[in-house]
N, C-alpha and C positions, 0 to 999 in steps of 0.2 A: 309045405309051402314056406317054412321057417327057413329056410337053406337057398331061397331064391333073392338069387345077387345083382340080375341084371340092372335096376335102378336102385344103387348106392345112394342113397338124399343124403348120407352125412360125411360126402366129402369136399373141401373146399373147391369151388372152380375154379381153373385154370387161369393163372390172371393174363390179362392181352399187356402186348407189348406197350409201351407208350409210345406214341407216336416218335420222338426224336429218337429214340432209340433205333426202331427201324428206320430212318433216314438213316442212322449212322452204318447199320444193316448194308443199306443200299448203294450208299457211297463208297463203302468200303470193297463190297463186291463188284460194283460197278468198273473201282480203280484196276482191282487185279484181273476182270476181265481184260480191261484195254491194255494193260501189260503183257499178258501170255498173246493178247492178237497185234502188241507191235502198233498201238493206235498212238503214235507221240505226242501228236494234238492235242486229245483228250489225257493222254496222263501229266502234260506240262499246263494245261487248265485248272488243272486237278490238283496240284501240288501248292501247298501253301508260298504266302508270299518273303516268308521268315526262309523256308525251304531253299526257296530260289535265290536269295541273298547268301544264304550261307555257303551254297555250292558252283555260285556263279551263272547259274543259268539263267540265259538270257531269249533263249530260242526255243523251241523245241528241238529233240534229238532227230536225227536223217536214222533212218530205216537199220541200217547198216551200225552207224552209233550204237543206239537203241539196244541189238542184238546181241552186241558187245560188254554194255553193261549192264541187261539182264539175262544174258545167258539162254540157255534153252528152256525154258519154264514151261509146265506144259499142266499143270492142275496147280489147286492152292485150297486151302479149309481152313477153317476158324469156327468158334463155336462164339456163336450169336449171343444168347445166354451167358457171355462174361463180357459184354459190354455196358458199362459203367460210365457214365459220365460225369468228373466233378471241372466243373470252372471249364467249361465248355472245352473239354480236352477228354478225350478217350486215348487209350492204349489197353491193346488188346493183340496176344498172340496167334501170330498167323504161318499157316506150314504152306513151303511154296515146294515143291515136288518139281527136280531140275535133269536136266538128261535125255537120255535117248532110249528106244524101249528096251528092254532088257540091261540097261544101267544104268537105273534109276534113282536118285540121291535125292533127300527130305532135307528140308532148315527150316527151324521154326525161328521165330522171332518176333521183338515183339516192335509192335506199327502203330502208329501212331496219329491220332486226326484231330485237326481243331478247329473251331465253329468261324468262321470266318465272312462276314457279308451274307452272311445270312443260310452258307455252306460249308459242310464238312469238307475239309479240305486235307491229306494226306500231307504230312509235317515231319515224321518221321519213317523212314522206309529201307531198314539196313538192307535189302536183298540185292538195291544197288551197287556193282562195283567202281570205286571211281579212284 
């Protein structure tokens, strides 16, 4: 009976996320979904206000734009567990997977979000080309 493992009591528990943390979880995957489906409303919502100043955007992108400066994007991953928040700013490396099937090309890079009105807000996002 010495040899029976199924209940370990002396290992630490698994600790839970904190809460802002998965916000920043969910805003971030939220973004790169609406980028791979071309949603320009939501990624120009979505983008800081520092973002938009710097790159001149004033509108959101038309469908056709859009396509052109993210390319064919078609998956993306980040590991949750290196999200770190100091001064209400996260960066955190993110692999956007670009192409068509059978020539399929990775870029990681690293992205960038900041607490904004009370929203994480995407502030840095090299994947775009401009």
């Amino acid at each position: 009976m010495d040899d029976f493992t199924a209940l370990d009591w002396s290992r630490e528990p698994v600790e839970k996320q904190d809460e802002e943390t998965v916000e920043v979880e969910q805003a971030l995957r939220d973004f790169l979904v609406a980028c791979i489906d071309g949603d320009t409303s939501y990624i120009f919502k979505h983008l800081s206000k520092e973002y938009k100043e710097e790159h001149h955007l004033e509108v959101p992108w038309t469908s056709a734009e859009f396509s052109g400066i993210f390319g064919t994007a078609r998956s993306f991953d980040f590991d949750a567990e290196e999200i770190e928040i100091d001064d209400d700013r996260v960066d955190i490396d993110v692999t956007v997977e670009f192409g068509t099937r059978g020539n399929l090309q990775s870029e990681t890079t690293r992205v960038g979000l900041v607490l904004e009105g009370g929203d994480w807000l995407i502030d840095t996002f090299p994947f775009f080309i401009y």
